[in-house]
C-alpha positions in Angstrom: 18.5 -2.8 13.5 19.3 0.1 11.3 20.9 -2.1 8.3 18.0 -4.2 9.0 15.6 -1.2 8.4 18.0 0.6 5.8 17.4 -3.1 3.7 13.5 -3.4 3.9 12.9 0.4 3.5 14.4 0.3 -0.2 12.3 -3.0 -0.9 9.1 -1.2 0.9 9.7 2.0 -0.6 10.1 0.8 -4.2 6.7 -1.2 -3.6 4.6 1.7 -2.0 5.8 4.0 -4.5 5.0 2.2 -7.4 1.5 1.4 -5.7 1.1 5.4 -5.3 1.8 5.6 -8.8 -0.3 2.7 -10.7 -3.1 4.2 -8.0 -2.9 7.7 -9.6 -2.7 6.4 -13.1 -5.8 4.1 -12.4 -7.8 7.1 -11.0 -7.1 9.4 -14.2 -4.5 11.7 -13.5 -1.8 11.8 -15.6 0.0 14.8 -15.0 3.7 15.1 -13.9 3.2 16.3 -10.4 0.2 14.2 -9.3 2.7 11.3 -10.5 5.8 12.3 -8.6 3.6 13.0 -6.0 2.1 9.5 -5.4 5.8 8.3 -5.6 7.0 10.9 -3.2 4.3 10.0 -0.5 5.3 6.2 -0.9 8.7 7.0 -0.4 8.0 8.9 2.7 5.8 6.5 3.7 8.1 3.9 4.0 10.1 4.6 6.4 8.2 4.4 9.3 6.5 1.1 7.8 10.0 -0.1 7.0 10.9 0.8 10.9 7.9 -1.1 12.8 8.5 -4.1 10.0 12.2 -4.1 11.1 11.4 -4.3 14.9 9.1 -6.8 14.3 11.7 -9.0 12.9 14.0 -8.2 15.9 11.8 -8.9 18.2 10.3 -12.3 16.9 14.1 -13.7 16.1 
């Protein structure tokens, strides 16, 4: 299951981070660390999401 997870967390992270960021651009803030900020969150975010979506999949197959 960790491959599994390892697999989907640098598909989900590259998605959530690149939300974060188009969401921070959108709202006005253009500055360097709100940026890399909203990327960094995704990023962290991810993992758990990346986690539950990868037990999902082992439990359903």
């Amino acid at each position: 299951m960790m491959r599994l997870a390892g697999i989907l967390y640098s598909l989900i992270s590259t998605a959530l981070a690149g939300t974060g960021v188009i969401v921070v651009l959108v709202a006005g803030f253009v500055s360097l660390p709100a940026i890399l900020g909203a990327a960094a969150a995704g990023a962290v975010l991810a993992a758990p999401v990346a986690w539950l979506v990868a037990r999902r999949l082992y439990e359903a197959g």
